[in-house]
N, C-alpha and C positions, 0 to 999 in steps of 0.2 A: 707406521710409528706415530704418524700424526699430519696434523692438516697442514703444516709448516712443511713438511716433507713433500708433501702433494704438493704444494703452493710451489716449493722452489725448482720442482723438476716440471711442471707448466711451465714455469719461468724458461729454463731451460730450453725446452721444446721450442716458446715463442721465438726465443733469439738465434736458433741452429737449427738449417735444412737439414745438413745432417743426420742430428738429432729425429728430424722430424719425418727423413726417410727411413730412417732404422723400424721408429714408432709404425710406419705405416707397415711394415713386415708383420705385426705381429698382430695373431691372430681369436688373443684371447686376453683375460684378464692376467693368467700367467706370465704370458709372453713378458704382458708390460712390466710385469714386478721385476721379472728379470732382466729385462733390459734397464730399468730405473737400477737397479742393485748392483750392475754391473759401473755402473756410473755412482756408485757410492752416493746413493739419493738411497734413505733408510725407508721405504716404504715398503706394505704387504697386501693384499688383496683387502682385507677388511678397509683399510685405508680409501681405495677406491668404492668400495661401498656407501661405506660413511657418508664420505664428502657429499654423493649424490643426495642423499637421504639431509643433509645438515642442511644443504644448498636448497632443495625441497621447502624444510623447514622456515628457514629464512625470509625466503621468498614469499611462503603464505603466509608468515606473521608481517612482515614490513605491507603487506594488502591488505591486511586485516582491520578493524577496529584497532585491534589491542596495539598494535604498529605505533597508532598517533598518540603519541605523547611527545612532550618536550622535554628537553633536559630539567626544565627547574620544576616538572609535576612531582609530588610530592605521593600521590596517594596510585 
């Protein structure tokens, strides 16, 4: 559904073994959605895709050139 969904079921995982032993059961990107969705976290495989790929992104722009700017540039 969204990166808010991803964000808060990491969240999740960080704060519960639990949680985090269940995660390690699972063997595929399926697994995970289902387990997230069983815990009413609205995520779906694209979702996991995404984020890698936005995370990617992020990453070589904030290294880049185009990265440095400051709030008050204009152009």
């Amino acid at each position: 559904m969204s990166r808010e969904a991803l964000s808060a079921f990491v969240h999740a995982l960080e704060h519960s073994a639990s949680l985090r032993r269940q995660l390690h059961g699972c063997s595929n990107d399926a697994d995970i959605v289902s387990l997230a969705r069983s815990l009413d976290f609205a995520l779906n495989r694209a979702d996991l895709i995404e984020d890698g790929q936005t995370s990617a992104m992020e990453s070589w722009f904030s290294r880049s050139a185009l990265g440095i700017r400051t709030h008050d540039s204009t152009d």
